[in-house]
Biopython code that builds the backbone (N, CA, C, O; Angstrom):
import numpy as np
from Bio.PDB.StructureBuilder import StructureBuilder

atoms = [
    (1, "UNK", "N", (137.449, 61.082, -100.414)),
    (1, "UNK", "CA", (136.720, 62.151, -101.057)),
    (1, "UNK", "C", (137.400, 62.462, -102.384)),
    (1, "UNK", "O", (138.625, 62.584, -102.396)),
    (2, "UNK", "N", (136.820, 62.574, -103.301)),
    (2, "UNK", "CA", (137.193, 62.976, -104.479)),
    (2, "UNK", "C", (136.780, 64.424, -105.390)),
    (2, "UNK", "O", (135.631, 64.820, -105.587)),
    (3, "UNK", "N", (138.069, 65.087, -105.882)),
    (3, "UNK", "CA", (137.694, 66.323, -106.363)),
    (3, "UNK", "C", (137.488, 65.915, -107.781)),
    (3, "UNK", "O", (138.125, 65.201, -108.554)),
    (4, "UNK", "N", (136.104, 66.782, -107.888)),
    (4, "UNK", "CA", (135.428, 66.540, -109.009)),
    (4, "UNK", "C", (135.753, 68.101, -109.902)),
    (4, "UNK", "O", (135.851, 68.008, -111.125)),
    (5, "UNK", "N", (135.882, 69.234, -109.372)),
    (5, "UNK", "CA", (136.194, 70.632, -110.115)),
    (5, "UNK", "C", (136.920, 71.855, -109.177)),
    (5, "UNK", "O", (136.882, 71.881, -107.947)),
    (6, "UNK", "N", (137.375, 72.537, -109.764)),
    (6, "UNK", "CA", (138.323, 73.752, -109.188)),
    (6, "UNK", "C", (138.069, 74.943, -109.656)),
    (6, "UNK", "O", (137.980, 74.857, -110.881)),
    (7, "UNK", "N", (137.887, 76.150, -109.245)),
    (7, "UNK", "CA", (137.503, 77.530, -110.158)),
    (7, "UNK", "C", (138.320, 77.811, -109.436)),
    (7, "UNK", "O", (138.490, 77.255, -108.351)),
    (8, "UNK", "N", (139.329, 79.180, -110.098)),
    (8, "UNK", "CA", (140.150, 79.746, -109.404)),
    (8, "UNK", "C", (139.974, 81.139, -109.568)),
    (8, "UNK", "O", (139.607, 81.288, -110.734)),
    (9, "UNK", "N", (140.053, 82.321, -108.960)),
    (9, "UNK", "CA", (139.500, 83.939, -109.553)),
    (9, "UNK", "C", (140.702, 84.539, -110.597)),
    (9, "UNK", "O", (140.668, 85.430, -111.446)),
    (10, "UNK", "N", (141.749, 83.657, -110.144)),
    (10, "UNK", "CA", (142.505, 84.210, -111.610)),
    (10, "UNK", "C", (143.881, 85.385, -110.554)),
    (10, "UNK", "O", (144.779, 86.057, -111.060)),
    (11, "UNK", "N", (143.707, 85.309, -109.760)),
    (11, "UNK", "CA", (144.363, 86.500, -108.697)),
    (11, "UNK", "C", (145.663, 86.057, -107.665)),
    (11, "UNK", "O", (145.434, 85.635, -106.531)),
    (12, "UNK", "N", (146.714, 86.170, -108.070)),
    (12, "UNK", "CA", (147.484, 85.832, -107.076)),
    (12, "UNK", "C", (147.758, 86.598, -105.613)),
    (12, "UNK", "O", (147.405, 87.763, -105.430)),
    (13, "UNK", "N", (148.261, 85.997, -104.855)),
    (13, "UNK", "CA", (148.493, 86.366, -103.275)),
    (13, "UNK", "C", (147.372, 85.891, -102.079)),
    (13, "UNK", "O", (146.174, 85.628, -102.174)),
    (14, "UNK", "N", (148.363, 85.900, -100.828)),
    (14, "UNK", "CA", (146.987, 85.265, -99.962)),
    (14, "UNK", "C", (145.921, 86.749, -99.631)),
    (14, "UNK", "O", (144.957, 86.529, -98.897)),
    (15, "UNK", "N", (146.055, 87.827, -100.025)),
    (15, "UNK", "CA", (144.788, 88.677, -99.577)),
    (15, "UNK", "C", (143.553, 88.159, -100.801)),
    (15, "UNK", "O", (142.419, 87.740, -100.569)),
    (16, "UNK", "N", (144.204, 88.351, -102.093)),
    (16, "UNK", "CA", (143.574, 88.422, -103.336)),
    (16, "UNK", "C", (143.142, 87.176, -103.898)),
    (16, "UNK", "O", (142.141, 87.353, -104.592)),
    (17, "UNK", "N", (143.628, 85.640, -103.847)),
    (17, "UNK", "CA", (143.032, 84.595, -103.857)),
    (17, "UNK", "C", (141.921, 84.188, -103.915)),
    (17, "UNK", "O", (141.542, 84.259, -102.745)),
    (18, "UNK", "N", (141.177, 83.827, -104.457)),
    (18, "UNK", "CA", (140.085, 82.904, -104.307)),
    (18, "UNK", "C", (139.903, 81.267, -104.834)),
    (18, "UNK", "O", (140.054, 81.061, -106.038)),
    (19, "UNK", "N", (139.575, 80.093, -103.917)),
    (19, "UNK", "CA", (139.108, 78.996, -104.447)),
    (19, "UNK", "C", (137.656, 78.770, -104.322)),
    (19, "UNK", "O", (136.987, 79.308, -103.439)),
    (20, "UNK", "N", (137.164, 77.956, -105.226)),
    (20, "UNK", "CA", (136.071, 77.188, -104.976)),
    (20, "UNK", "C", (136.377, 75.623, -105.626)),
    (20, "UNK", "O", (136.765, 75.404, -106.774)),
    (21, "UNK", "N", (136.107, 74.657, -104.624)),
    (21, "UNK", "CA", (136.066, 73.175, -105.218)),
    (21, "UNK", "C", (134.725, 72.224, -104.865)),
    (21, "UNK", "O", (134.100, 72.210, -103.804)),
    (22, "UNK", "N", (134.557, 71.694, -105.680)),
    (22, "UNK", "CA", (133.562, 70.555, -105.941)),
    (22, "UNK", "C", (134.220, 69.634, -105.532)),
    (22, "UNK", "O", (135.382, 69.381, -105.850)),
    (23, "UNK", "N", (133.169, 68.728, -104.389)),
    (23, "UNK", "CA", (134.049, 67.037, -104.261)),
    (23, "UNK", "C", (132.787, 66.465, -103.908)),
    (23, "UNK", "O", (131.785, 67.149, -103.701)),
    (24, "UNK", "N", (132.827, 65.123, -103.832)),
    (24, "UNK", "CA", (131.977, 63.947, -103.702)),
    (24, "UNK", "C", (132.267, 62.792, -103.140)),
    (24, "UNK", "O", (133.154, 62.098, -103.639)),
    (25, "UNK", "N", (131.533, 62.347, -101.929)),
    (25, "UNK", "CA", (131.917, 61.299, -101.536)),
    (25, "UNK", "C", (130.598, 60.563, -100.998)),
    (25, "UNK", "O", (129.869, 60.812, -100.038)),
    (26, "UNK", "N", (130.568, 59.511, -102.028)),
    (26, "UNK", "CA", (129.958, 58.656, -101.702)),
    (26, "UNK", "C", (128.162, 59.577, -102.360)),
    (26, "UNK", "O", (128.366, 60.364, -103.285)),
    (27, "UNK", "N", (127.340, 59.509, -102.112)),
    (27, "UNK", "CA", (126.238, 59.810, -102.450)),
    (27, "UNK", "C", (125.951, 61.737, -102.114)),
    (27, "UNK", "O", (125.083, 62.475, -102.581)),
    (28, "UNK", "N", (127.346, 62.115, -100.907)),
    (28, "UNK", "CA", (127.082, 63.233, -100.789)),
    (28, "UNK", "C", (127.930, 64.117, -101.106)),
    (28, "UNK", "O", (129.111, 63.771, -101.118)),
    (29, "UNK", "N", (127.588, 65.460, -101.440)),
    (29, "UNK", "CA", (128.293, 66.389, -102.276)),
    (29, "UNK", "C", (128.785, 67.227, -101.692)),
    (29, "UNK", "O", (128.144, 67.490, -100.675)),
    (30, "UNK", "N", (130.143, 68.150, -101.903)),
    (30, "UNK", "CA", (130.491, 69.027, -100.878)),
    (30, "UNK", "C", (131.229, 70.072, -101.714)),
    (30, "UNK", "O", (132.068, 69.686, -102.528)),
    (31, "UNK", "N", (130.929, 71.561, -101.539)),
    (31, "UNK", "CA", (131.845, 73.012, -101.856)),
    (31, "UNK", "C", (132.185, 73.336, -100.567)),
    (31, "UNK", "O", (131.662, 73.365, -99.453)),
    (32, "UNK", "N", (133.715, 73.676, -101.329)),
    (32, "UNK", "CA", (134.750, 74.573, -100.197)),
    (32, "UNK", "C", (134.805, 75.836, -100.853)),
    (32, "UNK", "O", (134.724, 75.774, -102.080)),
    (33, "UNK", "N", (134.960, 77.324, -100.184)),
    (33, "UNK", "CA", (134.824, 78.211, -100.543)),
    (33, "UNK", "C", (136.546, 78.637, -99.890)),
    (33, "UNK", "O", (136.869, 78.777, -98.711)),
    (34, "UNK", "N", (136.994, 78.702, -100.530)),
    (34, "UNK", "CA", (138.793, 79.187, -99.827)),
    (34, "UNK", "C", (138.869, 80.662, -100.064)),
    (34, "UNK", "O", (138.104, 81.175, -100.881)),
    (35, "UNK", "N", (139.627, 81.282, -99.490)),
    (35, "UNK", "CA", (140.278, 82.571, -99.981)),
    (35, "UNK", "C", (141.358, 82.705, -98.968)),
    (35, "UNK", "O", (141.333, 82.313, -97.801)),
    (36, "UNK", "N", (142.414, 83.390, -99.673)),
    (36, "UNK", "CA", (143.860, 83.227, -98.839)),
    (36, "UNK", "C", (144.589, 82.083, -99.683)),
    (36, "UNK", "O", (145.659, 81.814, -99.138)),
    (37, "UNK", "N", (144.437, 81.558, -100.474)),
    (37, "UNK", "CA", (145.200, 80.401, -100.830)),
    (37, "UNK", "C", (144.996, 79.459, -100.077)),
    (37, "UNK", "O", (143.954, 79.387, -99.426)),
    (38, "UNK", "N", (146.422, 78.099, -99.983)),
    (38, "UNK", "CA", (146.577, 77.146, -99.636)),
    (38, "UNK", "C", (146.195, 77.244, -97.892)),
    (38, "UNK", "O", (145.602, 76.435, -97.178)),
    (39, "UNK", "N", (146.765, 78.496, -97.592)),
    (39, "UNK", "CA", (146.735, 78.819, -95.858)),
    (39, "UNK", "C", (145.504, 79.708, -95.491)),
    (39, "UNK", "O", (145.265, 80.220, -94.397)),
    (40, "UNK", "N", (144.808, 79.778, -96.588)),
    (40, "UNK", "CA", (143.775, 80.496, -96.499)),
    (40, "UNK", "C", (142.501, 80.266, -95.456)),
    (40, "UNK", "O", (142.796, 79.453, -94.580)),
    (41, "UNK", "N", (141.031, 80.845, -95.339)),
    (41, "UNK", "CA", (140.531, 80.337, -94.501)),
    (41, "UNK", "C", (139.242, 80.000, -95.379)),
    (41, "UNK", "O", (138.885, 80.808, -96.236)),
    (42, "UNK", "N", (138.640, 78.983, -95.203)),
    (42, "UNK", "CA", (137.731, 77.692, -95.811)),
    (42, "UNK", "C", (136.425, 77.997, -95.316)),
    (42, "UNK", "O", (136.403, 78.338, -94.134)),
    (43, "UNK", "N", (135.133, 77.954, -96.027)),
    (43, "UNK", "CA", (134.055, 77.741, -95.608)),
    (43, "UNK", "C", (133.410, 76.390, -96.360)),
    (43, "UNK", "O", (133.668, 76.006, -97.500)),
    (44, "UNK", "N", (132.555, 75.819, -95.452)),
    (44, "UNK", "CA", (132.183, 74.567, -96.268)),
    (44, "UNK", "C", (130.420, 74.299, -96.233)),
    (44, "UNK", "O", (129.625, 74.600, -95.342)),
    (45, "UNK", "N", (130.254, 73.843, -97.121)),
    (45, "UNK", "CA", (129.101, 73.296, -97.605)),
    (45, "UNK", "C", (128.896, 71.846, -97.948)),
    (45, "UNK", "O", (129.830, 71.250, -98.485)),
    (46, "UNK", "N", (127.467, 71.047, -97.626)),
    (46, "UNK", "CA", (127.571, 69.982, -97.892)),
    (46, "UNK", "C", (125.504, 69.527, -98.549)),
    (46, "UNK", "O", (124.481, 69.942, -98.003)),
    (47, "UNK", "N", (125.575, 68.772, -99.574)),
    (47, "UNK", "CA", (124.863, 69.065, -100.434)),
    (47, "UNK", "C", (124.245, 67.473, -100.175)),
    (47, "UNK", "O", (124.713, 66.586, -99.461)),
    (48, "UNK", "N", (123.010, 67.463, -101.037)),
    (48, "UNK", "CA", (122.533, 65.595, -100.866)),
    (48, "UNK", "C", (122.448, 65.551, -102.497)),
    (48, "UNK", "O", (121.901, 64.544, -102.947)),
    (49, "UNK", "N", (122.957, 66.592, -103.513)),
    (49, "UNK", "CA", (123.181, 65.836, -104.679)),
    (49, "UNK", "C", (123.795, 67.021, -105.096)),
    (49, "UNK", "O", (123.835, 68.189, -104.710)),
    (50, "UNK", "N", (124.549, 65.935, -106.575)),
    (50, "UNK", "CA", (125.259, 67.142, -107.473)),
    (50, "UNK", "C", (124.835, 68.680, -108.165)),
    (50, "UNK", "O", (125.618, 69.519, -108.609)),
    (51, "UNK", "N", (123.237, 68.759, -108.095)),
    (51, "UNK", "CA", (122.901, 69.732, -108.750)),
    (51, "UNK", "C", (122.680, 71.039, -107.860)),
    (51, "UNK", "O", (122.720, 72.197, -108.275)),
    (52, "UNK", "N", (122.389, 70.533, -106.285)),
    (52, "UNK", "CA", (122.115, 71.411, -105.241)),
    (52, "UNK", "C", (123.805, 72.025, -104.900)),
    (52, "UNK", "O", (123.915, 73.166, -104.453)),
    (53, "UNK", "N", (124.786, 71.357, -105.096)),
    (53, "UNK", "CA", (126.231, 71.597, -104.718)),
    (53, "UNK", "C", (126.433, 72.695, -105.963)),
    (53, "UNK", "O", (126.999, 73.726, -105.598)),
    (54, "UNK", "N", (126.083, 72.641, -107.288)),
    (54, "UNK", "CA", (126.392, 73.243, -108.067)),
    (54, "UNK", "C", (125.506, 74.758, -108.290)),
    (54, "UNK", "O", (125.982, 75.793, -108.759)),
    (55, "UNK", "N", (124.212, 74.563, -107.850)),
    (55, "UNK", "CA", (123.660, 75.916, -107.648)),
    (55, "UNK", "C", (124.713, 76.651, -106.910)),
    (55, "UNK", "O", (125.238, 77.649, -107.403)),
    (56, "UNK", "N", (124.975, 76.281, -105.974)),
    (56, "UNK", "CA", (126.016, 77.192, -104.255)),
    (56, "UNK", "C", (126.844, 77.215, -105.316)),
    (56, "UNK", "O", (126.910, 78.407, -105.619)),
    (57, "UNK", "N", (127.762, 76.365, -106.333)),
    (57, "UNK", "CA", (128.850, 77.398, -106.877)),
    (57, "UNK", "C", (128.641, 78.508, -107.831)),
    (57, "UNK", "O", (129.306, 79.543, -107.864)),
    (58, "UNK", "N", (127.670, 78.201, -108.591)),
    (58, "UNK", "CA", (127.260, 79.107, -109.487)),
    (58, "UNK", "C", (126.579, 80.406, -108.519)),
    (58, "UNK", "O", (126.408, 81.343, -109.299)),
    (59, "UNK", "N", (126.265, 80.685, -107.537)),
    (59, "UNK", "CA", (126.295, 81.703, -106.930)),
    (59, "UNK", "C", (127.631, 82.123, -106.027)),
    (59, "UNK", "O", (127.334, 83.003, -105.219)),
    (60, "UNK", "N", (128.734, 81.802, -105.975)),
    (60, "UNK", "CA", (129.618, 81.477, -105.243)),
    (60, "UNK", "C", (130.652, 82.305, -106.543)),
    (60, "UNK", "O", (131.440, 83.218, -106.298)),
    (61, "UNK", "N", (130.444, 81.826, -107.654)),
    (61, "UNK", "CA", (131.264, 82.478, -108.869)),
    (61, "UNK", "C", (130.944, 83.755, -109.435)),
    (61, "UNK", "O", (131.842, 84.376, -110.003)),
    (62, "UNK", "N", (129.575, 84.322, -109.346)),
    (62, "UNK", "CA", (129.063, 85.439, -109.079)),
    (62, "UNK", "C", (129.593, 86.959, -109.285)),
    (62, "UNK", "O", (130.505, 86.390, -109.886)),
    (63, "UNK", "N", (129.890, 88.258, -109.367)),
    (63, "UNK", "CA", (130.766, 89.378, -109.541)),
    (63, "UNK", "C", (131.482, 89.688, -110.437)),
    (63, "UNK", "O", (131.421, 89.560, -111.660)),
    (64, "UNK", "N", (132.564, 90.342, -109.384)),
    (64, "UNK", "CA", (133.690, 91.412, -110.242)),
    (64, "UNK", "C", (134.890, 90.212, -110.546)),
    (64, "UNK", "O", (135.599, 90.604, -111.473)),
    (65, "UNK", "N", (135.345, 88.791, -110.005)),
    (65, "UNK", "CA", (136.382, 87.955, -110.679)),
    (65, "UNK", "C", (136.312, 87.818, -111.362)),
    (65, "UNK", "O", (135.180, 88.031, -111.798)),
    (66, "UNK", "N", (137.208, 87.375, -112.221)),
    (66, "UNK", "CA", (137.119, 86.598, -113.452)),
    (66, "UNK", "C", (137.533, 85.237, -113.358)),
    (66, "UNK", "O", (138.700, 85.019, -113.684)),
    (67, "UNK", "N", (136.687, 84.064, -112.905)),
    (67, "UNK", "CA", (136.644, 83.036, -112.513)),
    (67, "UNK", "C", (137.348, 81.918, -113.820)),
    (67, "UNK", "O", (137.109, 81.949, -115.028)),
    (68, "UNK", "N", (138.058, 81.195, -113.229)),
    (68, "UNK", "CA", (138.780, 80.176, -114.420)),
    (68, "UNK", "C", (138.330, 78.850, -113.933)),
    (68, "UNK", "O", (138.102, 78.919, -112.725)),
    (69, "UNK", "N", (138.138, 77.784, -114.372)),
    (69, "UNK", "CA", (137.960, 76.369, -114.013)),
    (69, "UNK", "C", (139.625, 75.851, -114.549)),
    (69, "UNK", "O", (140.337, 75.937, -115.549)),
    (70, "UNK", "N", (139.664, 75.297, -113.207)),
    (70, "UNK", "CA", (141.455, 74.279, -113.273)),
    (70, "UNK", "C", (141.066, 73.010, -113.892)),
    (70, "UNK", "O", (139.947, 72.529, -114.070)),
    (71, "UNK", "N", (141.783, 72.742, -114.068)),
    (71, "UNK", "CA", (141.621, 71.117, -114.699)),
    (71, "UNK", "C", (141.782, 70.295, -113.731)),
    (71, "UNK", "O", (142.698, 70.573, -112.956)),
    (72, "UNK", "N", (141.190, 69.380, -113.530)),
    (72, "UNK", "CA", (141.131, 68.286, -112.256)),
    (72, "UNK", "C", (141.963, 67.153, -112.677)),
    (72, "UNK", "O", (141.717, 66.703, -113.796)),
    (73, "UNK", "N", (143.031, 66.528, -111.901)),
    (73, "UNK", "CA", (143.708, 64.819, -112.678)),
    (73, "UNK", "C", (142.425, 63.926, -112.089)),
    (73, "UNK", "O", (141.546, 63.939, -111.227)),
    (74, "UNK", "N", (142.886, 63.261, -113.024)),
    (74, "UNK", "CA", (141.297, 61.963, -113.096)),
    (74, "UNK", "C", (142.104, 61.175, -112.095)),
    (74, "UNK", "O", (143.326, 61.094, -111.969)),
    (75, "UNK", "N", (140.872, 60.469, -111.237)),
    (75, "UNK", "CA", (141.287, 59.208, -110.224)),
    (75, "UNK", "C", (142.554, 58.429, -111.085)),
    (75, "UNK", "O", (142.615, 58.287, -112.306)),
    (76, "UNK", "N", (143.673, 57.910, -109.919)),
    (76, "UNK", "CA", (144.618, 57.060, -110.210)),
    (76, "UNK", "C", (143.987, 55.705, -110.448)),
    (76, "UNK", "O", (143.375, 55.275, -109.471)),
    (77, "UNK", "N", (143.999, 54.730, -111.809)),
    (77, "UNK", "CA", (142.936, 53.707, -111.537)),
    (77, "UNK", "C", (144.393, 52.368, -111.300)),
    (77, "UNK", "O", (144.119, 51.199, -111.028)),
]
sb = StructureBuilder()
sb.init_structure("model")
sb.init_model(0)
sb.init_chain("A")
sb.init_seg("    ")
for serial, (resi, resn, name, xyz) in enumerate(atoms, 1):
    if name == "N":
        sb.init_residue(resn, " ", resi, " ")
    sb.init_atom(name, np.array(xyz, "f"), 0.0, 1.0, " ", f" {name:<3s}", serial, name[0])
structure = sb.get_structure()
């Protein structure tokens, strides 16, 4: 599976945290919704293309955060 994007709310600690990531594998698309950080607890979504995965984040980014996009490292080739 490969991560394709990262938004982060900009907020440190595991109460205050938020992730959202974009990944792709193979023809199908998938958002994780994190909060808590690394140990945090995950909701998942799974999409049949890139544009339906990206609606769910763009409602997913939504409110009072102030949402940042991380920079992703490109595949090791």
């Amino acid at each position: 599976m490969e991560q394709r994007k990262h938004w982060w709310n900009g907020k440190w600690g595991r109460i205050a945290r938020k992730d959202v990531f974009l990944r792709v594998s193979g023809d199908q698309w998938y958002v994780e919704q994190r909060a808590g950080g690394a140990d945090g607890v995950s909701h998942f979504f799974e999409f049949p293309s890139e544009d339906a995965a990206l609606d769910t984040v763009r409602a997913l980014l939504t409110g009072p955060d102030d949402w940042r996009e991380l920079s992703v490292r490109p595949p090791a080739s």
